[in-house]
N, C-alpha and C positions, 0 to 999 in steps of 0.2 A: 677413602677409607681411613686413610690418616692424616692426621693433621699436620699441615705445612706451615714452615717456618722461614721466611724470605727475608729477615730483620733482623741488624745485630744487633740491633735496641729491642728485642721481643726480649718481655722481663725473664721468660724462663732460659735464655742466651746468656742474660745479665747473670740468673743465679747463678748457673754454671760456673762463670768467672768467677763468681766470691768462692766458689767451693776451692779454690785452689792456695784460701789462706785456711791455716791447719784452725786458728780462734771459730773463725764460720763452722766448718765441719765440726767442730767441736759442739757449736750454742745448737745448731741443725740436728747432728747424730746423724748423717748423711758424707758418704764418700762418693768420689768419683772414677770407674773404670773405662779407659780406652780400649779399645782395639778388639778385634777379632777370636785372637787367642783367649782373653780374659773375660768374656764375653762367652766363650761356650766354655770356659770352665766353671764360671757363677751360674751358667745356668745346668751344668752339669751338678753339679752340687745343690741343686734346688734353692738357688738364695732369693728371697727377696728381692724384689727390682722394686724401683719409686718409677722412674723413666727410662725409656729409649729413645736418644736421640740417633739417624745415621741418614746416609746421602743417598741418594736414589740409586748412582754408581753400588754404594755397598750391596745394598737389596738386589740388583741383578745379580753383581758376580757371587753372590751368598743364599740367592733365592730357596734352595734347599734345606741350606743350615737352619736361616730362621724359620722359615716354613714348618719345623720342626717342635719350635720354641714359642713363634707365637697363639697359636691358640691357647695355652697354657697362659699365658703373659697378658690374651684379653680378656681369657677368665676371671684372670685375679687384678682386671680392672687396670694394668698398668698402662699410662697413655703413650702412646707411640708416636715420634713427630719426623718425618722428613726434612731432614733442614738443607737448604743451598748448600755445595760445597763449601763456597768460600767463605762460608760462615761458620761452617761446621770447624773450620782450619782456624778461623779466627779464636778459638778459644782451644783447640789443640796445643797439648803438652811434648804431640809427634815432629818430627823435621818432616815424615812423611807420615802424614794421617793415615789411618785406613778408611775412615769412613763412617766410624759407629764411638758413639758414647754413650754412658749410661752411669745413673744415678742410683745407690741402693743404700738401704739404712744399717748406719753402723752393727759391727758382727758381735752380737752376745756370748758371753764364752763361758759355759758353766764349769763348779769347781769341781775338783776332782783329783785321781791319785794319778800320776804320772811316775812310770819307772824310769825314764829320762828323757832328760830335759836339756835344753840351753840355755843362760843368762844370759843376756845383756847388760852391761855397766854401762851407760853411757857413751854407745856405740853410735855417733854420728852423720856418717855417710850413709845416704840414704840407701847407695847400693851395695851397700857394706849387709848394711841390716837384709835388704830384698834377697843377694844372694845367699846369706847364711841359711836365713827359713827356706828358702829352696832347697840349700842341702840340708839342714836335719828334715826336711820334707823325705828325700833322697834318701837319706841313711835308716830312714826307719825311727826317726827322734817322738815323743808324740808332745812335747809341749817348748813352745818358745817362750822366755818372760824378759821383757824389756825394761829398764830404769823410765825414770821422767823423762829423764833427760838424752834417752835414746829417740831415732827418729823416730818420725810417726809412722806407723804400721801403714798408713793410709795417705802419708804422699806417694804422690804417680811413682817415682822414682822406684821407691821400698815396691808398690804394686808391681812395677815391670821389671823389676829386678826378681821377683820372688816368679815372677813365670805362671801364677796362678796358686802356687802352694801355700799361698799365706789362706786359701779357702781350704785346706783340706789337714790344718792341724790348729789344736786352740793357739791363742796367742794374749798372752794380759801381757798390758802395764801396772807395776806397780809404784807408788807411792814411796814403799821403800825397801829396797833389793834387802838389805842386810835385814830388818823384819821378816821378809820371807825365807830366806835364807834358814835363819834361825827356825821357822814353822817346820821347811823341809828336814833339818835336823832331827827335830824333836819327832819326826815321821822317821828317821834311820836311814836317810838318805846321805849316799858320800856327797859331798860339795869338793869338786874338785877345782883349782883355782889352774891360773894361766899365768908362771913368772918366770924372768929368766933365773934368777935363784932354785927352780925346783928341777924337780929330777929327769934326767931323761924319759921321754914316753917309752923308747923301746928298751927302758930299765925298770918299767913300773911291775906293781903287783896286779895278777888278776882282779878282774873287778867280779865281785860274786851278789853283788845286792844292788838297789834301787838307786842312780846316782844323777847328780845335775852337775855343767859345766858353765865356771863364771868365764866369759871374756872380754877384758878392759877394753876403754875408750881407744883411738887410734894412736894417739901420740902417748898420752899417761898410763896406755896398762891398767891394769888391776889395779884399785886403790887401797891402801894398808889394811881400811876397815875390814875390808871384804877380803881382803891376803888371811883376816886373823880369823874369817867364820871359815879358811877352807881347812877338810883333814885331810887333803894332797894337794901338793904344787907339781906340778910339769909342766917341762919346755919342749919343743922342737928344735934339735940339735941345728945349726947353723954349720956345713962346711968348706963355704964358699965365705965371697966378700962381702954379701949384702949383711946388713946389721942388722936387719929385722925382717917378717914377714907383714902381707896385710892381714888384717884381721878376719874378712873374710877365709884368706887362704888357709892360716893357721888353726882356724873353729875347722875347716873341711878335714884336714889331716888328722884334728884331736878326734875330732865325733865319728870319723870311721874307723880309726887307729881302737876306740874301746869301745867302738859295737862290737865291734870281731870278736869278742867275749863271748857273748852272745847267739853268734853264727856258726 
């Protein structure tokens, strides 16, 4: 019924591989998800699939799950391949596979008004980025926006970091933070910055309006420009020895710390 794949030179094995440079996914418009988890959240979400690759192992112990998913998957033509375990591993991003890969064409994100939001400056750990969109997932956030130069929404890492959330809220990158910035502005949105200079969180004022929060790179922090488009600075009080938090941690603490406005 489906097509099998016994060759780690079969070209569709081969493409696989190149998907895990971000230039290819880029010129394609094609990402790459593993595993099980991610896998019925994309098809929870009705997304697109290009391919399903998985191991004959996966199909037994899952026989239910996809059973659920494929008729929908041959209707809409997607080709379905069995491939060898140890093939299937050969081009796994896992220490322990599960068993199932799959190919779907990058996520369109239409525009829109968001009452809050996250930035990203330049945030470069991949699981930096993956866990933040899990918690504003989490907190009730409904838009994430990333720098250029933040990681790719669609390395495996940011995917398996975000747990599946990165399908269930928009996510742009822009071109250039401090232009959009300014857009949200001009919309009456607070821009709230992240520095050790600004006020305590549990000193702030209520938030009563539509607001986005910037959070710097890992090592630099906020950068000046972006210090000067915010109308509030706050920190996270340190009262121990560490000098700093990780950035993931600190985006978790801010974004739940001023939903509670809201709740």
């Amino acid at each position: 019924m489906f097509l099998e794949i016994t060759s780690k030179n079969n070209e569709q094995i081969k493409y696989l591989r190149k998907l895990s440079s971000k230039s290819f996914r880029d010129a394609e418009g094609t990402f790459v998800i593993e595993g099980t988890k991610l896998f019925q959240e994309a098809v929870k979400k009705r997304l697109q699939f290009k391919q399903v690759f998985m191991t004959s192992e996966w199909l037994k112990t899952n026989d239910a799950l996809f059973n659920e998913s494929m008729i929908e998957l041959v209707d809409n033509g997607v080709p379905i391949a069995i491939v060898a375990a140890s093939i299937l591993t050969s081009v796994s991003n896992l220490q322990k596979p599960e068993g199932i890969i799959c190919t779907l064409p990058k996520m369109s994100v239409q525009p829109g008004i968001f009452k809050r939001s996250i930035l990203l400056e330049d945030v470069q750990d991949p699981y930096n980025v993956g866990s933040i969109i899990r918690t504003a997932d989490a907190a009730g956030f409904d838009c994430v926006v990333t720098s250029n130069k933040t990681a790719d929404i669609y390395n495996e890492k940011v995917l398996r970091g975000s747990m599946g959330s990165i399908f269930h809220l928009p996510i742009y990158q822009v071109e250039s933070l401090p232009v959009y910035v300014k857009h949200l502005k001009e919309q009456q949105v607070t821009i709230i910055g992240t520095s050790l200079t600004g006020s305590s969180i549990w000193e702030r004022e209520p938030l009563t309006e539509s607001f986005a929060i910037i959070m710097g790179n890992e090592s630099r922090g906020m950068s000046d420009k972006m210090s000067e488009c915010c109308d509030v600075l706050l920190k996270i009080p340190i009262w121990g020895q560490a000098e700093s938090l990780n950035v993931a941690t600190a985006a978790g603490i801010i974004m739940y710390d001023l939903i509670r406005d809201f709740k």
